[in-house]
C-alpha angles and dihedrals in degrees: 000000000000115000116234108235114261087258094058091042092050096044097047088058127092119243114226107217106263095237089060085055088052099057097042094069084033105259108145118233087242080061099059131066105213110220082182142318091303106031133055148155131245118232106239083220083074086082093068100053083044098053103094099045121096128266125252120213127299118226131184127205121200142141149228119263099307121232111225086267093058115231104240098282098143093043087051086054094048097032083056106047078051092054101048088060098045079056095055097274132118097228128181125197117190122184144162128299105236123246121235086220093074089024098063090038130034121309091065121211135323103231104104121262139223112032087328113076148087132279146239074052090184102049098044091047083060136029100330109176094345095260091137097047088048077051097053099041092045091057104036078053089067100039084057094046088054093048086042084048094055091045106052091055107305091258092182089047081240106194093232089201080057099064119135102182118091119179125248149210132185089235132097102245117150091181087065097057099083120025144148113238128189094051119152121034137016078248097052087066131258129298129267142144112260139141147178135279121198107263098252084055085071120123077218087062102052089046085052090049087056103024103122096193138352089272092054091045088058088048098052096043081054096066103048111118110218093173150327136250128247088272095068095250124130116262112201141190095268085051094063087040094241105110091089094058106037077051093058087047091057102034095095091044093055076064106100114237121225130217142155129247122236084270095048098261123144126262140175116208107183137155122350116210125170119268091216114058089016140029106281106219144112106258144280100245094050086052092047102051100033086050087063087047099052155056093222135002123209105199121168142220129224116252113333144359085253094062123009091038105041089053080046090067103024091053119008094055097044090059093046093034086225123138130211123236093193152001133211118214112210115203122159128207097252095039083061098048083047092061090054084082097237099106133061107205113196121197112251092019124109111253121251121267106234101058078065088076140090101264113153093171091058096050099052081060094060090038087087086076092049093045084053102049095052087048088058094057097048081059087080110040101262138150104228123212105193098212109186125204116225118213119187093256094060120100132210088252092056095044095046097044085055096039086053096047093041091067095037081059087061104269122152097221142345137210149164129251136211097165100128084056113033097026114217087346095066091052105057094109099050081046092059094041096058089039085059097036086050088062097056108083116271108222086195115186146158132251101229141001121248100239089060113125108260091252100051088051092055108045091039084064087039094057110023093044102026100036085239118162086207163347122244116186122207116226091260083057094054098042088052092046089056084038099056084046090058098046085042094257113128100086078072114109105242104237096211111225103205131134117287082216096089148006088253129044088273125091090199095058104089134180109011109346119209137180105034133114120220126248128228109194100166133342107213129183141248095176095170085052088046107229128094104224125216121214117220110185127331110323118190120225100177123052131219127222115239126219096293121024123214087234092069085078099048115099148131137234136218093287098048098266120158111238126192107009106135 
């Protein structure tokens, strides 16, 4: 039988008023800002009536190492959240907002698919309640206040060769990444080389993403470096008087949205910001409140367990002061043969055939990611739930020789998962699995502490989380590491910026890499976000759009009716 596309499937369904959403899970109507009938936001005052009541679980959902077609790990999230609450319990999921970058090109959305996503789909794979676009103007405001800043006089002696802020745009443009600005009259400013990152790339996003309250969120503004001057001092957003104001432009996008699954259940999708040069997480302040509203929250991780889910740890939950009491761990029968090595799989390309077939050699090959990747968790303390994504092509023999070597890994459990395709129903397994992992006791930890040298903390994550044998820094590395010493930075958790292709730097490396030392190009800060973050290698922050983007489908008709969007 032949699946609808998400978008049939979204737009078939019924839509429950969103207040009705709000006071099922016990929001008041005076704690909810309606953008609609179907969308809201969630008064950050709700915390403190919240403050005294219990806590419900706390679930992470993560993946193996992704291939560039992703594996299912957001419908797992959502799939799950609905079938905890087909099975009895009030369950949460909260998730990240998409960017239009990957919209419009080739990724697609970030809402789910199948009988497991968000709605309205339409509305959350575009502009949703306007955060990205607060993000955008608030920071292209500063970057204008800086230029503005050279240009009257240079009050502050800025070293205009030693600016750090970029401007940025929610859409894939590689002509934008590198440009020359100033140019024309005397009038017109002075020149300079500049260029554009994508909007979740924003420093504004990640401090979004961790802002606790409106007082934490201008705090934080106040302390992003955007140069230096000319002595070699830091020179920050309060300095150039423009925190205040970058802080009124965000305060209506720290508040939560609200929003339904395609089985009524309740989800925040809030901030989005990369899992490469930041954290890669939904907010604090979503987690916070829907974890007082719940018996359990599924929240997710960007790319793999080696980066999206150990900053989750190492970062995000330094900053709630939540702790997790599992993790799944999504992996897919074709993600796994693809880490054997043998196939190159090309976004927007039809996959090979013959990764389509039973093959269980190939995919023992591909099992040392996986292996990896639960290690990683149990790093931490964690109890570890294998969910693995079926897709039509998989066969019994596959599933159970994964499902087998997954537990012999270490995993607590594994299932298997049919949530794209049978909605909560097709998750009642992996439910009843996380209900029973939760029980058993999180020894939850971290994996280093703050006042750690820089270098120790690096090469701790480099070779207890990658499988490195090493760290080598680059001159530029070592010059920033004595550099953010000297500023009183180094208390601060590194936030590696590496690919999400592979365990190692480099993309081509797949399963379990050994024998390589990582490279450390550069460490650059985001000092309002609160982490230094180490480059290690090129890492891209403004897409480019392929051949055919995914936005020449996307149209509407006479009513008003979406067309073409997944």
């Amino acid at each position: 039988m032949k699946i609808p596309s998400d978008l049939e499937i979204a737009q078939r369904i019924k839509l429950k008023p969103i207040k009705e959403i709000a006071k099922k899970i016990g929001l008041r109507e005076k704690e909810i800002e309606l953008y609609g009938n179907y969308k809201a936001k969630v008064k950050l005052e709700v915390l403190k009536r919240l403050k005294k009541r219990k806590k419900g679980k706390y679930v992470l959902v993560t993946a193996i190492t992704p291939t560039p077609l992703g594996e299912g790990k957001t419908v797992t999230t959502i799939g799950l959240s609905m079938a905890l609450n087909r099975a009895g319990k009030k369950s949460i999921v909260c998730i990240r907002q998409p960017s239009l970058g990957p919209v419009f090109g080739i990724k697609g959305g970030a809402a789910g698919g199948g009988y497991s996503q968000v709605l309205p789909m339409e509305d959350v794979n575009l502009h949703l309640t306007g955060d990205v676009h607060a993000v955008s103007i608030a920071h292209n405001l500063c970057s204008a206040f800086l230029d503005n800043s050279m240009f009257k006089g240079n009050p502050l002696d800025i070293d205009p060769d030693s600016v750090l802020w970029r401007r940025v745009v929610d859409v894939s443009d590689r002509f934008l990444r590198n440009i020359k600005i100033g140019l024309g009259s005397k009038e017109d400013g002075f020149e300079r080389d500049s260029g554009f990152d994508i909007a979740p790339a924003s420093e504004l996003m990640a401090i979004l993403a961790l802002a606790k309250n409106l007082k934490d969120l201008r705090q934080r503004i106040s302390r992003i470096i955007l140069a230096t001057n000319r002595r070699g001092e830091p020179v920050t957003s309060e300095d150039i008087k423009v925190a205040g104001a970058m802080a009124v432009l965000l305060k209506d996008a720290l508040k939560p949205n609200l929003l339904q699954t395609t089985e009524h259940t309740p989800c925040f999708v809030h901030t989005g910001p990369f899992a490469n040069i930041a954290h890669g997480n939904s907010s604090v302040l979503a987690d916070l409140i829907a974890i007082r509203l719940s018996d359990f929250v599924i929240t997710e991780t960007g790319f793999g367990a080696d980066c999206g889910a150990e900053k989750f740890f190492n970062i995000k939950c330094r900053v709630s002061g939540l702790k997790p009491d599992c993790a799944v761990l999504v992996c897919s029968v074709r993600a796994l043969k693809m880490h054997s090595g043998r196939f190159k799989i090309v976004p927007g390309k039809p996959l090979p055939s013959s990764l389509l077939q039973e093959d269980l050699k190939t995919i023992e090959e591909g099992l040392p990611n996986l292996e990896k990747q639960i290690e990683n968790i149990k790093i931490f303390g964690l109890p570890v739930v294998v969910a693995i994504n079926r897709f039509n092509t998989d066969t019994p023999k596959e599933l159970g020789f994964i499902m087998k070597k997954a537990k012999e890994f270490g995993a607590d459990f594994s299932v298997v998962s049919q949530l794209w395709a049978k909605g909560s129903i097709g998750g009642i397994d992996l439910a009843k699995a996380v209900i029973t992992a939760v029980k058993k006791k999180s020894r939850f930890k971290f994996l280093y502490p703050l006042d750690w040298p820089i270098k120790k903390k690096i090469e701790t994550i480099a070779t207890k989380i990658y499988g490195a044998e090493g760290v080598s820094y680059s001159e530029e590395a070592e010059r920033k590491i004595k550099l953010y010493k000297e500023w009183g930075l180094s208390n601060l958790p590194v936030c590696m910026a590496k690919t999400h292709l592979s365990l190692s730097h480099d993309p081509k490396l797949k399963g379990r890499p050994v024998n390589f030392t990582l490279p450390v190009v550069d460490i650059r800060t985001s000092a309002g976000a609160g982490f230094l973050y180490p480059l290690c290698g090129k890492i891209r922050t403004m897409p480019g759009l392929p051949t055919h983007p995914a936005g020449e489908k996307v149209d509407i008709d006479a009513k008003g009716r979406i067309k073409g969007l997944f």
